[in-house]
Z-matrix of the N, CA and C atoms (Angstrom, degrees):
N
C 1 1.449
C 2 1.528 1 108.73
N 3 0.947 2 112.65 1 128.64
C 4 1.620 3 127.83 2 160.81
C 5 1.385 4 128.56 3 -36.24
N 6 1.264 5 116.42 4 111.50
C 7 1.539 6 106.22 5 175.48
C 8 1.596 7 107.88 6 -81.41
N 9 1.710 8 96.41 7 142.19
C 10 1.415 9 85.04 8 172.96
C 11 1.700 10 101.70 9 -122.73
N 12 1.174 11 109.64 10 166.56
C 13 1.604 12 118.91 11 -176.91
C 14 1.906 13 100.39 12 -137.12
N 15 1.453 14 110.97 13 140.85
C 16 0.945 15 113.24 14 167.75
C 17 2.038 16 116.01 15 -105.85
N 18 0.967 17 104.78 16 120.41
C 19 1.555 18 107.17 17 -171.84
C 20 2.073 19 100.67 18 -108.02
N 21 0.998 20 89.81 19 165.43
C 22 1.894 21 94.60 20 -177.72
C 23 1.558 22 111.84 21 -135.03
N 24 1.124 23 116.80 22 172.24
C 25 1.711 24 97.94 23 -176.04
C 26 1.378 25 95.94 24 -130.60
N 27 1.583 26 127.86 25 -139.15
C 28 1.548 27 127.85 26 178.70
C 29 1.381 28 105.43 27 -76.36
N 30 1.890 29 75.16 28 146.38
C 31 1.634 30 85.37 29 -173.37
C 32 1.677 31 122.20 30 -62.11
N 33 1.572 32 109.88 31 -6.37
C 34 1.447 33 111.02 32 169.54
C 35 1.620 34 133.55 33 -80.99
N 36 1.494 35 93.53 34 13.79
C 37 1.247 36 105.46 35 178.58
C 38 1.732 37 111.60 36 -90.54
N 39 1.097 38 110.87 37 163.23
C 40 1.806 39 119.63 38 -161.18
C 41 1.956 40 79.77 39 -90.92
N 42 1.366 41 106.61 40 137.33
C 43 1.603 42 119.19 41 -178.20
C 44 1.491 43 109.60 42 -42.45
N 45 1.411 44 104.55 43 -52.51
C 46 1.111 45 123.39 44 -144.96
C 47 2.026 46 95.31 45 -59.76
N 48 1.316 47 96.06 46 -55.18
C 49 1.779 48 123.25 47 -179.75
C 50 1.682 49 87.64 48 -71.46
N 51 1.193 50 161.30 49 -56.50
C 52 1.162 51 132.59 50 -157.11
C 53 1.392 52 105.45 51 -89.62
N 54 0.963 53 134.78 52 -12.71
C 55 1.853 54 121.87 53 160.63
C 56 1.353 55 104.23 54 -61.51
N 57 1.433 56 98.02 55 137.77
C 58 2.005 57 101.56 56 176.99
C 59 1.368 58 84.16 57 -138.50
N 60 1.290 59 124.03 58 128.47
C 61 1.486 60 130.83 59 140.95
C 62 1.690 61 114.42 60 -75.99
N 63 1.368 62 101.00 61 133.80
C 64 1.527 63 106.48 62 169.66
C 65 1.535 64 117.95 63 -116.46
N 66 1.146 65 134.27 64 133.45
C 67 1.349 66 134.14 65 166.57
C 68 1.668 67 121.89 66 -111.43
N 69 1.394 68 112.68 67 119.07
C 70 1.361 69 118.68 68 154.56
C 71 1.935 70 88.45 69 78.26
N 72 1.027 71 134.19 70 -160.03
C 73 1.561 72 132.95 71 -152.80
C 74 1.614 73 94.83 72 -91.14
N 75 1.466 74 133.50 73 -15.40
C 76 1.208 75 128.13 74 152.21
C 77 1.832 76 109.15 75 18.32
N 78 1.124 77 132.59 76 131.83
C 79 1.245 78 131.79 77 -158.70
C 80 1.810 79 84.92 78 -138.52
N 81 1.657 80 91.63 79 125.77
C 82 1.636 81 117.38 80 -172.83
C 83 1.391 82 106.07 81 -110.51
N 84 1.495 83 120.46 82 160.09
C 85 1.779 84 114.94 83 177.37
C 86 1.925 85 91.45 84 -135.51
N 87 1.146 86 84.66 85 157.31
C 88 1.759 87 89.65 86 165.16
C 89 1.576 88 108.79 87 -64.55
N 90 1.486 89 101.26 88 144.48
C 91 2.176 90 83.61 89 -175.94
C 92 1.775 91 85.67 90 -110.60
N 93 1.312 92 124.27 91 98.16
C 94 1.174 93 122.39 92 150.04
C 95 1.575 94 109.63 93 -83.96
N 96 1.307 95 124.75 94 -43.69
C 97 1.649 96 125.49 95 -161.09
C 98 1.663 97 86.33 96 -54.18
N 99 1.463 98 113.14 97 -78.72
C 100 1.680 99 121.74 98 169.54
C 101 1.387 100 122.92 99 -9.08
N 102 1.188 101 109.97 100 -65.29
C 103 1.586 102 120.50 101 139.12
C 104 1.378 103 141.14 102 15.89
N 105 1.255 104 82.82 103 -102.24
C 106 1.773 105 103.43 104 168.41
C 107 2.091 106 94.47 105 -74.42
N 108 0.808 107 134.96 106 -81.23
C 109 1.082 108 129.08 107 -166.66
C 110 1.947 109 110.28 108 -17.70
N 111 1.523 110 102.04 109 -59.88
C 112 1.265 111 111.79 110 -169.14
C 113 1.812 112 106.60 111 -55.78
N 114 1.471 113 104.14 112 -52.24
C 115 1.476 114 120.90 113 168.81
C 116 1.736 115 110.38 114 -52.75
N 117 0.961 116 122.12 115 -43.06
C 118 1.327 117 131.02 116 162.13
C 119 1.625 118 118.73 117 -39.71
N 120 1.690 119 96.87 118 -75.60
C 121 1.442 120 100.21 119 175.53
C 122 1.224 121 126.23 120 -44.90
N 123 1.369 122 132.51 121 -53.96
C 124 1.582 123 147.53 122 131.44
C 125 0.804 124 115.63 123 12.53
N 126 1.123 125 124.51 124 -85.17
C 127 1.626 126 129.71 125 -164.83
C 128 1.180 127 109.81 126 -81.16
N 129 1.597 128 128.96 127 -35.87
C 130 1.496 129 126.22 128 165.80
C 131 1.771 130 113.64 129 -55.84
N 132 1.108 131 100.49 130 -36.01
C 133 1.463 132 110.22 131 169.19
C 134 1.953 133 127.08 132 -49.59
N 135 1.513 134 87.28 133 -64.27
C 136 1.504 135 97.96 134 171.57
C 137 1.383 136 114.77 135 -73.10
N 138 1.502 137 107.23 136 16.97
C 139 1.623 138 98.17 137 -166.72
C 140 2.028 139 101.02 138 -120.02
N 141 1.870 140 96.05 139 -8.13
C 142 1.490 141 101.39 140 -172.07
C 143 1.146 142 117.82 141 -38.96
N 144 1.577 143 121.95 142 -48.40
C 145 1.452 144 104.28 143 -158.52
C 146 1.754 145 123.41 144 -88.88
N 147 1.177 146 83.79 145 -4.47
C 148 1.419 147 94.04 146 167.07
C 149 1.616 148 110.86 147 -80.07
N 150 1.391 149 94.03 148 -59.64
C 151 1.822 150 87.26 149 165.48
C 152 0.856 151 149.22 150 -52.43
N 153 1.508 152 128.03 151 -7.42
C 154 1.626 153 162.90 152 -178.06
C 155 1.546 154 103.11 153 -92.20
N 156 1.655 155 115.09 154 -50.66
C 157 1.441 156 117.88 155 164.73
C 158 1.148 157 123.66 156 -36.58
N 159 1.464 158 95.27 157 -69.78
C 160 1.813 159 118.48 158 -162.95
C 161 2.013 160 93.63 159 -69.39
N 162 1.199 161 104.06 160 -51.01
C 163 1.701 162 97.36 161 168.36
C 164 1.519 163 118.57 162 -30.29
N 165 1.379 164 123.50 163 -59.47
C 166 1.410 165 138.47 164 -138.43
C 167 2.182 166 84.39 165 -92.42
N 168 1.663 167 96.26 166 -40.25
C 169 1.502 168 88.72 167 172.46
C 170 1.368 169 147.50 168 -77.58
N 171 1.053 170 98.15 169 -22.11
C 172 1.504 171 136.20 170 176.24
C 173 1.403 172 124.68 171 -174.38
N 174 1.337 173 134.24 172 133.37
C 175 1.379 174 135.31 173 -128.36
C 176 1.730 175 81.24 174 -120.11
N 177 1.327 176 118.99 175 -32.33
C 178 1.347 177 106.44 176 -166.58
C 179 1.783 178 108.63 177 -87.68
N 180 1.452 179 100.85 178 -19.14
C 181 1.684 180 106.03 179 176.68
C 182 1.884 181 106.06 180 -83.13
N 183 1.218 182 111.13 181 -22.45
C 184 1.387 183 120.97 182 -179.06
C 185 2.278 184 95.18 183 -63.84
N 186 1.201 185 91.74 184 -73.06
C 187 1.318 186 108.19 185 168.80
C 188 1.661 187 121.54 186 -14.09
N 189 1.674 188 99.32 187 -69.34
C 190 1.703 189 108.11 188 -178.30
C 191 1.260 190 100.31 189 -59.88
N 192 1.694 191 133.18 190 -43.50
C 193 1.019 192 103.48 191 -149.53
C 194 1.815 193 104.20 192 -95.33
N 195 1.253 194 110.60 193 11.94
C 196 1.663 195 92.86 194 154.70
C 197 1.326 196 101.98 195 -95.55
N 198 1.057 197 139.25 196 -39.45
C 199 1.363 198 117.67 197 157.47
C 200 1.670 199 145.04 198 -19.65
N 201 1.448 200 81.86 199 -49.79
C 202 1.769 201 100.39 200 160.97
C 203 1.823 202 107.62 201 -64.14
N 204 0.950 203 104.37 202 -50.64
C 205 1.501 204 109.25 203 -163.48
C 206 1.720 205 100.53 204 -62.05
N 207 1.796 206 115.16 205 -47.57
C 208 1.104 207 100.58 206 176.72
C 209 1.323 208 132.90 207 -78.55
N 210 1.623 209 112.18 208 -0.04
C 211 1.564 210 121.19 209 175.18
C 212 1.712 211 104.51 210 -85.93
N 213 1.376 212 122.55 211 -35.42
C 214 1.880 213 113.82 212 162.60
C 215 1.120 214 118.57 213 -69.16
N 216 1.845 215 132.63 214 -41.27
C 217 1.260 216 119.65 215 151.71
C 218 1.402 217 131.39 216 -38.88
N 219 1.634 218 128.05 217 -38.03
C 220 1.127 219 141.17 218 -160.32
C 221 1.958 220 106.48 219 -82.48
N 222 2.052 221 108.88 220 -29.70
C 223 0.877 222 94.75 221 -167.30
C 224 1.288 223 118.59 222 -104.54
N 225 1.403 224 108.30 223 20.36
C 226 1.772 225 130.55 224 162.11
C 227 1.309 226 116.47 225 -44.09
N 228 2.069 227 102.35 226 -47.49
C 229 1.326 228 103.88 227 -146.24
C 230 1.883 229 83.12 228 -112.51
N 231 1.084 230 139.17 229 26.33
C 232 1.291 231 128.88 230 -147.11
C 233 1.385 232 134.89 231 14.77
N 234 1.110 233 102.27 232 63.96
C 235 1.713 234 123.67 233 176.41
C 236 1.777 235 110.13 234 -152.44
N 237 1.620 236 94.04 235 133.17
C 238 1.366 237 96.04 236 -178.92
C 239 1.652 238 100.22 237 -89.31
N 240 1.482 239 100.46 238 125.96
C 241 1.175 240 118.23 239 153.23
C 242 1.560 241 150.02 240 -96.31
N 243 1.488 242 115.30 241 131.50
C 244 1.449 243 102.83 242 -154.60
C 245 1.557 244 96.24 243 -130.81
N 246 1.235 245 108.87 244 132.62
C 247 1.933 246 124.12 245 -160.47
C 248 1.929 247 82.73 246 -99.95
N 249 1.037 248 124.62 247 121.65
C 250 1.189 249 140.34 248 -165.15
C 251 1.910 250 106.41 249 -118.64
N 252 1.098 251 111.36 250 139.83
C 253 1.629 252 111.43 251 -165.04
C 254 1.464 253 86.55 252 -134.91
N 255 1.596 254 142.28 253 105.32
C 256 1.559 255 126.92 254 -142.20
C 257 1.735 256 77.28 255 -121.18
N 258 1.093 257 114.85 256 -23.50
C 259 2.044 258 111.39 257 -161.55
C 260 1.598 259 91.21 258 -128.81
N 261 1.593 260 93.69 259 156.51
C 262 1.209 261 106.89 260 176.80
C 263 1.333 262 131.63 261 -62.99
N 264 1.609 263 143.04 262 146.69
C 265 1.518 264 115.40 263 179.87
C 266 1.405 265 107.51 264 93.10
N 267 1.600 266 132.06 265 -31.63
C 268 1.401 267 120.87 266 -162.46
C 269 1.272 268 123.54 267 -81.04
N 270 1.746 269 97.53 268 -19.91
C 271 1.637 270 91.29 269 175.62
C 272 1.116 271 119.59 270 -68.04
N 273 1.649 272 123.92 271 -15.39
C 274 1.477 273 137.24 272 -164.31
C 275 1.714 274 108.03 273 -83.99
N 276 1.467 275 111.90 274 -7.17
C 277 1.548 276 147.50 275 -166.97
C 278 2.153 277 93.95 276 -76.39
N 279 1.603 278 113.42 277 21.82
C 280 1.427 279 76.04 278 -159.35
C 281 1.760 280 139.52 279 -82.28
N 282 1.407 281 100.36 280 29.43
C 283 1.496 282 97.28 281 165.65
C 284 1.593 283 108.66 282 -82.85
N 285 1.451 284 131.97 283 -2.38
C 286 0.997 285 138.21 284 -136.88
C 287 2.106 286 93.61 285 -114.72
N 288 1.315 287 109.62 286 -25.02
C 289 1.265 288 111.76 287 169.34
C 290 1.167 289 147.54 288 -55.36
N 291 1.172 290 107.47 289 104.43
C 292 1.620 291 116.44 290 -172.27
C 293 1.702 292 101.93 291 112.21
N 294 1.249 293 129.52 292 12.91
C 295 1.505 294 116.49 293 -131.78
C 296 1.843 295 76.26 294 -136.37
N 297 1.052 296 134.39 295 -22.06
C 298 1.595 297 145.67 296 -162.44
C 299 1.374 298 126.87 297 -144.10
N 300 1.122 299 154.58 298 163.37
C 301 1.162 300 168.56 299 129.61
C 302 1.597 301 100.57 300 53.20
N 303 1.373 302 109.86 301 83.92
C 304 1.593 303 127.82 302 146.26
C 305 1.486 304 117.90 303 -104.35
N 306 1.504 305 100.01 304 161.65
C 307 1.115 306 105.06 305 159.80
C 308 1.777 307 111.91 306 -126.52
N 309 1.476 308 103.55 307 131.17
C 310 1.277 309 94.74 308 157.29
C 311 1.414 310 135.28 309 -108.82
N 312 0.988 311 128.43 310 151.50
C 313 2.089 312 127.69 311 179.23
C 314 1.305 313 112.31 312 -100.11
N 315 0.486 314 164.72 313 132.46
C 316 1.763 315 173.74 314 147.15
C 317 1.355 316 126.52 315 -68.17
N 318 1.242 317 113.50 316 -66.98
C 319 1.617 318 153.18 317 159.87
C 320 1.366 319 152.72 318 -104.47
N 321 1.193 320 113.01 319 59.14
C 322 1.630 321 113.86 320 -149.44
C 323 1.502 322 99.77 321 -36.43
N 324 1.523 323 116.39 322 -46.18
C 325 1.721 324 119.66 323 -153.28
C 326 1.283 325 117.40 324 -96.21
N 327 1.978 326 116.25 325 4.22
C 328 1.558 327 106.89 326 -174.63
C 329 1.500 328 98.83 327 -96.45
N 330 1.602 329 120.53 328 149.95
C 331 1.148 330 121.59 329 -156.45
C 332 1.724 331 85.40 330 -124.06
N 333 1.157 332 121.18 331 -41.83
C 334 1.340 333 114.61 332 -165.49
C 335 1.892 334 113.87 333 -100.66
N 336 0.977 335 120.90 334 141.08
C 337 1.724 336 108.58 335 174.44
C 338 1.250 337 114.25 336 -80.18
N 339 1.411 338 109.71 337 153.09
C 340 1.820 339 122.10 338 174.39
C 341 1.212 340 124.86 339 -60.99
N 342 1.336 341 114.73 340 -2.78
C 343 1.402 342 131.11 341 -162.44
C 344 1.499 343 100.12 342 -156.66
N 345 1.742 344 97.28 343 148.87
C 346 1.774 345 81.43 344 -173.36
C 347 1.782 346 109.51 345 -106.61
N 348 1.325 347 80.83 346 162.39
C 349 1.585 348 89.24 347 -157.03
C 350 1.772 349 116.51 348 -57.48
N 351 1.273 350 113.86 349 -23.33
C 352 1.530 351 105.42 350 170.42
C 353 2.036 352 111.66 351 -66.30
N 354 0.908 353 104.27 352 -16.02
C 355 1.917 354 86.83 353 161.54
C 356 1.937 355 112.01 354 -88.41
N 357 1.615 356 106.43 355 -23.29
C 358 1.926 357 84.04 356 176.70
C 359 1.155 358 105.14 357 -66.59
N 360 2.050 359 124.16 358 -31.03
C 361 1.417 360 128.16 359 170.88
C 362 1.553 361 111.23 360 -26.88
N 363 1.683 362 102.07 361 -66.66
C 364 1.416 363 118.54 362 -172.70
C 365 1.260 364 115.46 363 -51.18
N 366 1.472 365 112.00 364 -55.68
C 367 1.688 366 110.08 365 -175.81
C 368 1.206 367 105.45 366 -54.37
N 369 1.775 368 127.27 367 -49.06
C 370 1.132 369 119.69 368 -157.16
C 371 1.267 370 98.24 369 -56.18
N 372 1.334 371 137.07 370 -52.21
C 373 1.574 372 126.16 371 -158.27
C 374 1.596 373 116.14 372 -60.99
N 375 1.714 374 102.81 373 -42.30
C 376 1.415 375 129.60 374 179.90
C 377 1.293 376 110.90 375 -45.94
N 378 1.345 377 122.22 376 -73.05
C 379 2.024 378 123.24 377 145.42
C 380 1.113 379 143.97 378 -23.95
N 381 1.504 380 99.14 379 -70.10
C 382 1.436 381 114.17 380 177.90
C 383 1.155 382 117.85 381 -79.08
N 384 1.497 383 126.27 382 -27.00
C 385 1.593 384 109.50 383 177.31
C 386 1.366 385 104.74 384 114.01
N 387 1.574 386 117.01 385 -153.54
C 388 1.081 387 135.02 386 135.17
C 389 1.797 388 141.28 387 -28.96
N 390 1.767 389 101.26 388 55.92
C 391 1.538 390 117.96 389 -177.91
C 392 1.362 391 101.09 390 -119.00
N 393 1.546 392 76.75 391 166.86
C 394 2.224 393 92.80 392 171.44
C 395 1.399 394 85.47 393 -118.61
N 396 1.436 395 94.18 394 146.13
C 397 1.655 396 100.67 395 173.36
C 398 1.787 397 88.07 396 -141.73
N 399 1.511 398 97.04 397 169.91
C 400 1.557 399 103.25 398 -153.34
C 401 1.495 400 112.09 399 -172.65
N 402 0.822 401 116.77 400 104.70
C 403 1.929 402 116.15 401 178.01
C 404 1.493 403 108.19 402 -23.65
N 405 0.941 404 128.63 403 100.24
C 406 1.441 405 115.87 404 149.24
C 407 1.445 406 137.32 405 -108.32
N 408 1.255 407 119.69 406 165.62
C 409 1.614 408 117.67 407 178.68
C 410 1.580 409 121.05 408 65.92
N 411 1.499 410 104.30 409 39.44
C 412 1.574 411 109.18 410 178.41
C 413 1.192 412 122.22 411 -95.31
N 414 1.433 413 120.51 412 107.61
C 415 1.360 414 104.30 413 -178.62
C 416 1.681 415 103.84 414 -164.01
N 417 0.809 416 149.29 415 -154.10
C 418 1.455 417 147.67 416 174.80
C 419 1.614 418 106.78 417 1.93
N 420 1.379 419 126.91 418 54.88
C 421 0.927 420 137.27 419 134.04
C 422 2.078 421 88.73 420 100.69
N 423 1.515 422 116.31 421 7.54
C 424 1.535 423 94.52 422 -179.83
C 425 1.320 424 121.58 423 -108.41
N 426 0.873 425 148.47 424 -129.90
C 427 1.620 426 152.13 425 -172.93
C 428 1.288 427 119.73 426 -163.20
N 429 1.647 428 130.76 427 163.88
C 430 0.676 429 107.48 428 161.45
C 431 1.957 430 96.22 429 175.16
N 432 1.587 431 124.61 430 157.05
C 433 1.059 432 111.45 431 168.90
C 434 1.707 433 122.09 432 -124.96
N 435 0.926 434 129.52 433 147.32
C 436 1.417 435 110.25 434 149.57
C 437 1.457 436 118.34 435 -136.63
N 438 1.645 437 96.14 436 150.02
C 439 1.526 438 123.36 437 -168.38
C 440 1.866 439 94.87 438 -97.96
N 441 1.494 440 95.08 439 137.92
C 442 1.475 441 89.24 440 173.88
C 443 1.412 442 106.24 441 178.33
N 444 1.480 443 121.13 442 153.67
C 445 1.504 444 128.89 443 -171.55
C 446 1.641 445 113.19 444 -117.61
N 447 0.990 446 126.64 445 173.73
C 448 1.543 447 113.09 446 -179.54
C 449 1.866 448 109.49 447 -63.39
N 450 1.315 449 122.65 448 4.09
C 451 1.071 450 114.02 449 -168.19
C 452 1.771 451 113.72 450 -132.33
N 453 1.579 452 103.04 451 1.32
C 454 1.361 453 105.79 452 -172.87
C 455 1.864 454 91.16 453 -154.56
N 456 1.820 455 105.93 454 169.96
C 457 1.143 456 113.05 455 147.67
C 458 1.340 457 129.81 456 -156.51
N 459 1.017 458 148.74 457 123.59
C 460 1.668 459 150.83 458 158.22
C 461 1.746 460 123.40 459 -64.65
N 462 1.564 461 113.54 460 76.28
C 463 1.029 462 111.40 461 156.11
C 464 1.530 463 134.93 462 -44.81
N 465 1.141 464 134.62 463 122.71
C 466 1.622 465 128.40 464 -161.16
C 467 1.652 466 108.78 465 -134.60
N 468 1.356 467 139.80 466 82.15
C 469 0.902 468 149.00 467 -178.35
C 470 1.559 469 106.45 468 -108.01
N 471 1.621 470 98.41 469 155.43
C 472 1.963 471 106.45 470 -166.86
C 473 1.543 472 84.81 471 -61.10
N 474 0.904 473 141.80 472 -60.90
C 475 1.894 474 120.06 473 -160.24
C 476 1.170 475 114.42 474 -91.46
N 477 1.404 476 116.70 475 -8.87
C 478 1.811 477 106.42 476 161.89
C 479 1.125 478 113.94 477 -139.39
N 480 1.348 479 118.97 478 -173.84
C 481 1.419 480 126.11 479 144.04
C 482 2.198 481 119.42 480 -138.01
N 483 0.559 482 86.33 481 139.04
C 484 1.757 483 107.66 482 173.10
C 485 1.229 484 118.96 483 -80.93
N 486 1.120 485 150.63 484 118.66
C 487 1.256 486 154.27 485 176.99
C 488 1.216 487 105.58 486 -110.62
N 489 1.134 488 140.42 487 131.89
C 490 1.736 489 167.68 488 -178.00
C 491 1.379 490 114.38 489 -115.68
N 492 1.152 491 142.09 490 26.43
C 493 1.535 492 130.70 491 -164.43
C 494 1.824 493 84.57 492 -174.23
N 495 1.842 494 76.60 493 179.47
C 496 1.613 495 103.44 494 165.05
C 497 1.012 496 121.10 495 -103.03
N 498 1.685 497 116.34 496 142.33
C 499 1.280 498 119.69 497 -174.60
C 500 1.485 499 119.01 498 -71.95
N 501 1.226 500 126.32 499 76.07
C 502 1.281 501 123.31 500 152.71
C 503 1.912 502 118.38 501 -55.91
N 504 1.103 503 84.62 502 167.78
C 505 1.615 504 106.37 503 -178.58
C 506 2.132 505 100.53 504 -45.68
N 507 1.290 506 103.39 505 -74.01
C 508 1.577 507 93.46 506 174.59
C 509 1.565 508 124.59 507 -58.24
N 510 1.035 509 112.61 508 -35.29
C 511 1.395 510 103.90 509 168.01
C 512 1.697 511 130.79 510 -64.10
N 513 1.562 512 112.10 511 -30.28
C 514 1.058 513 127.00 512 178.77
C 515 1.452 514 89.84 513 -76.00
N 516 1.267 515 138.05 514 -68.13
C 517 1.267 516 120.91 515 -166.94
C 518 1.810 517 137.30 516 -77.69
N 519 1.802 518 88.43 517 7.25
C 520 1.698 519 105.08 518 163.28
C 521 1.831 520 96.15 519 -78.25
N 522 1.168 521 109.35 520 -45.04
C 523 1.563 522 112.14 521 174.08
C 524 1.156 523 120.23 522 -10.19
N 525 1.527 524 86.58 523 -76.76
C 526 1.529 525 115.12 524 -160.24
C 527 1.296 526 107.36 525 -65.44
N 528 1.452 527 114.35 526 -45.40
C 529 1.533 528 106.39 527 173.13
C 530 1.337 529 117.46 528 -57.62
N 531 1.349 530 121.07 529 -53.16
C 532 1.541 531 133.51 530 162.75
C 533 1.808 532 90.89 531 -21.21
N 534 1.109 533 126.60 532 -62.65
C 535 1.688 534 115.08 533 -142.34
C 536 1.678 535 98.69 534 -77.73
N 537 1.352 536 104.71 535 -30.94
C 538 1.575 537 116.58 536 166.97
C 539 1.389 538 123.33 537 -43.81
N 540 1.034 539 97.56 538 -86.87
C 541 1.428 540 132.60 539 -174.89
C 542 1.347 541 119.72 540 -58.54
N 543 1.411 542 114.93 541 -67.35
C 544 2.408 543 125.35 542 -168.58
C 545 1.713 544 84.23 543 -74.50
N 546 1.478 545 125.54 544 -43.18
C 547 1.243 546 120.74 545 -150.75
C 548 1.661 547 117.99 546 -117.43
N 549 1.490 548 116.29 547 -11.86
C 550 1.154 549 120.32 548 175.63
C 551 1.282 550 131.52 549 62.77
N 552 1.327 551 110.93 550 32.69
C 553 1.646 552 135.90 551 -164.81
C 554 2.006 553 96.08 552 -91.70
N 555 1.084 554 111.29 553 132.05
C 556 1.371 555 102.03 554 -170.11
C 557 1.901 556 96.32 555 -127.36
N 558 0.941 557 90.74 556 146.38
C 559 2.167 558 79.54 557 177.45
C 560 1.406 559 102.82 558 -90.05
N 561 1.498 560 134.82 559 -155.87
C 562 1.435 561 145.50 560 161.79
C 563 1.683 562 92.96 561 104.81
């Protein structure tokens, strides 16, 4: 029989999301990406109808102020966060907020990762499944990878990463390892 252990993460996490059951050698990550996302959704949430206003009044004041919202969410966890609207129509998407295509920064000035990039290769496949992953962004001495399918992509550079898709379950939890692991972001 399986031992199980219950572990918890920061206390700013919503109860429900910081209980993790583990079973048997099951391999756990800190969920900061989860995190901010969940904290994200939240506050973009309680913030709709104002944002729906300022939308309907002006599209570019609608705009800043999730922007605003995701730069005070972002500076909880010390990472600037940026709520990204990449196609036309999406801001108008709003159950869809917080839920897709961020970017976060970490590090404006680290050029190289703590870890070398053929294991985010590895994880990515290990997680995600069915991806191409591929060196990207090499040039003046930095690094960088992205994971991606004909229908999504994850830019992954030492001071940020880009997200292109929706956070499903594997993607959220390449995240989290991502925040672990390439970047060394720890919760508590």
């Amino acid at each position: 029989m399986p031992i199980t252990s219950i572990i918890f993460t920061s206390k700013k996490t919503n109860p429900v999301t910081r209980l993790m059951i583990i079973m048997g050698n099951q391999t756990t990550y800190n969920m900061i990406f989860s995190e901010l996302v969940l904290d994200l959704q939240q506050q973009l949430k309680s913030n709709l109808p104002q944002i729906r206003f300022m939308l309907k009044k002006n599209q570019g004041m609608g705009y800043m102020r999730i922007v605003e919202i995701g730069k005070e969410v972002g500076k909880k966890y010390n990472i600037k966060l940026i709520v990204n609207f990449p196609k036309e129509g999406r801001i108008e998407e709003f159950e869809m907020y917080g839920k897709r295509d961020l970017s976060l920064i970490i590090d404006y000035d680290k050029k190289k990762f703590s870890i070398n990039r053929e294991v985010i290769k590895e994880k990515a496949k290990e997680i995600l499944g069915d991806v191409q992953v591929e060196d990207a962004y090499m040039y003046e001495n930095k690094e960088g990878v992205r994971v991606f399918t004909d229908n999504w992509k994850i830019d992954i550079l030492p001071h940020s990463v880009h997200i292109w898709t929706v956070f499903d379950e594997k993607v959220t939890k390449f995240c989290d390892w991502l925040m672990e692991n390439a970047y060394e972001i720890k919760t508590g």
